[in-house]
matplotlib code that plots the C-alpha trace (Angstrom):
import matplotlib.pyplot as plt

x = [75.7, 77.1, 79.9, 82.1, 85.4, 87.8, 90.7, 93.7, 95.2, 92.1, 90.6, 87.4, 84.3, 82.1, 79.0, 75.7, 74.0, 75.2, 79.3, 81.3, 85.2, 86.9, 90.1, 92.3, 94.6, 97.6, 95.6, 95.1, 98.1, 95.1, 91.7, 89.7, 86.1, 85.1, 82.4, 80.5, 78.2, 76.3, 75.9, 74.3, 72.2, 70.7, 74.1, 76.6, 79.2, 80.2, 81.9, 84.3, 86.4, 87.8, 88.7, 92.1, 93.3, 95.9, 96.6, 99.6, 97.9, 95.3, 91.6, 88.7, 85.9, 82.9, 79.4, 77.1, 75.8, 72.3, 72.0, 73.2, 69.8, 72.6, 75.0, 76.9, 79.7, 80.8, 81.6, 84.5, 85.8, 86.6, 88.3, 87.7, 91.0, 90.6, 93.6, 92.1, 88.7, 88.5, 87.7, 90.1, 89.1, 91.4, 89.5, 88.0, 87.0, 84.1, 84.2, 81.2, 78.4, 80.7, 82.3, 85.7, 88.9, 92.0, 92.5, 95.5, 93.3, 90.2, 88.4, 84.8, 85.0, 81.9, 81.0, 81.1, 79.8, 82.5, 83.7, 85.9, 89.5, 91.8]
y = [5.1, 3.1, 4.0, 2.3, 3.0, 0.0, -0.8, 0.0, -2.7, -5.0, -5.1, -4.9, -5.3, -2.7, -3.9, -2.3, -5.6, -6.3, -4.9, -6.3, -4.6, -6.9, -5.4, -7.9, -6.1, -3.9, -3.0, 0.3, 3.0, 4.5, 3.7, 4.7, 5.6, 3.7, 4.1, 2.0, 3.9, 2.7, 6.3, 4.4, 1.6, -0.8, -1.0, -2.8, 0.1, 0.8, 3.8, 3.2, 5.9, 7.4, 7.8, 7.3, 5.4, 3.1, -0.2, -2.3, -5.3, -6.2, -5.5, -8.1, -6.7, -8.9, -8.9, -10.7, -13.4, -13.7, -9.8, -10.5, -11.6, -12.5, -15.7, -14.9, -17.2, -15.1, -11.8, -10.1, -7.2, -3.4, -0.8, 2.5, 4.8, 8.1, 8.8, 6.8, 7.5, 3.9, 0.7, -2.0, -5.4, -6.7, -10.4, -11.8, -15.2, -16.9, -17.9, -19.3, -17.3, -14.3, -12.5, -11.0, -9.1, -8.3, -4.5, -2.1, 1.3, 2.7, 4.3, 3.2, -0.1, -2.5, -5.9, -7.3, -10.5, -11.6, -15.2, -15.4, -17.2, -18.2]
z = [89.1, 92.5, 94.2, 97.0, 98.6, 98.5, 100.7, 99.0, 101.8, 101.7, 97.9, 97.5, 94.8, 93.7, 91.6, 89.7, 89.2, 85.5, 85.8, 89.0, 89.6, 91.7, 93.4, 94.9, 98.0, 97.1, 93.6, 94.4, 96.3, 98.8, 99.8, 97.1, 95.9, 92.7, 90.6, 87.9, 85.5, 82.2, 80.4, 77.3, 79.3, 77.9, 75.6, 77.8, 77.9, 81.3, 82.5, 85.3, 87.7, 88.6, 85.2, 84.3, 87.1, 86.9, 89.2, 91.0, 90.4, 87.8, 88.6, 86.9, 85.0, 85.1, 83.3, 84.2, 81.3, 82.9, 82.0, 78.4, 75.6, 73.1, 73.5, 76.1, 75.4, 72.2, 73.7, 74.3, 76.5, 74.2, 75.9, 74.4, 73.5, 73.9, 71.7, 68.5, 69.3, 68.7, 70.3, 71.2, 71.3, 75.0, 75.0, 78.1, 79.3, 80.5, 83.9, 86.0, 84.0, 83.9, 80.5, 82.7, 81.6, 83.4, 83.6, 84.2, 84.4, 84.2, 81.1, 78.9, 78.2, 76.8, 75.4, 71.7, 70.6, 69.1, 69.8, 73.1, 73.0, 70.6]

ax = plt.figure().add_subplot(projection="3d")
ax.plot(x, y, z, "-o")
ax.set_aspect("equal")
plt.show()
C-alpha cells in the first residue's frame, strides 16, 4: 500500500507503479491523505481511500498498460457497489499507454478486458 497527502488547493497524484489517482486542484474540500492498495495483487483490483470519499471535481484512475499481459486496448474500468455486491462496468479510455476513468468517489474498482468505447 502507498500513501500521500494531496493539496486540496494544489491537486496532486498518488501512484503504486501499476494504479496512478490524479487530482486536479479544488478536487478535494481539505488536504488529504490518499491511499492506493491492491488487496488481490496480481488481479488488477485496486483499493482506493479513503474509502468512501467523494470529489468537487473528477479525479482520473490510470493503469498502467505496460503492467497489463493481456491486450491492453480492450479493457475497461468496474467499480464495485457495495449495495449490489456487484460490479459496474464505468468504461474508460486509452490514453498514451494508460486504461483511465473519470471518478466521483472512492471505493474497489478493477480492470476487465472488455473492449473500450462505443
Amino acid at each position: 500500500m502507498v500513501s500521500r497527502i494531496v493539496s486540496a488547493a494544489e491537486g496532486g497524484t498518488v501512484t503504486n507503479g501499476y494504479y496512478t489517482v490524479h487530482f486536479p486542484p479544488g478536487a478535494l474540500m481539505e488536504d488529504t491523505e490518499i491511499t492506493i492498495e491492491m488487496p488481490s495483487f496480481p488481479s488488477a483490483v485496486v483499493r482506493l481511500g479513503p474509502h468512501g470519499i467523494q470529489f468537487e471535481k473528477d479525479v482520473t484512475l490510470s493503469l498502467d498498460t505496460a503492467r497489463i499481459s493481456d491486450d491492453a486496448e480492450a479493457y475497461r474500468v468496474l467499480w464495485y457497489n457495495e449495495s449490489t455486491g456487484c460490479w459496474n462496468d464505468i468504461g474508460g479510455y486509452m490514453d498514451d499507454g494508460y486504461v483511465k476513468a473519470d471518478l466521483q468517489h472512492f471505493s474497489d474498482y478493477g480492470s476487465d478486458p472488455k473492449k473500450i468505447g462505443p
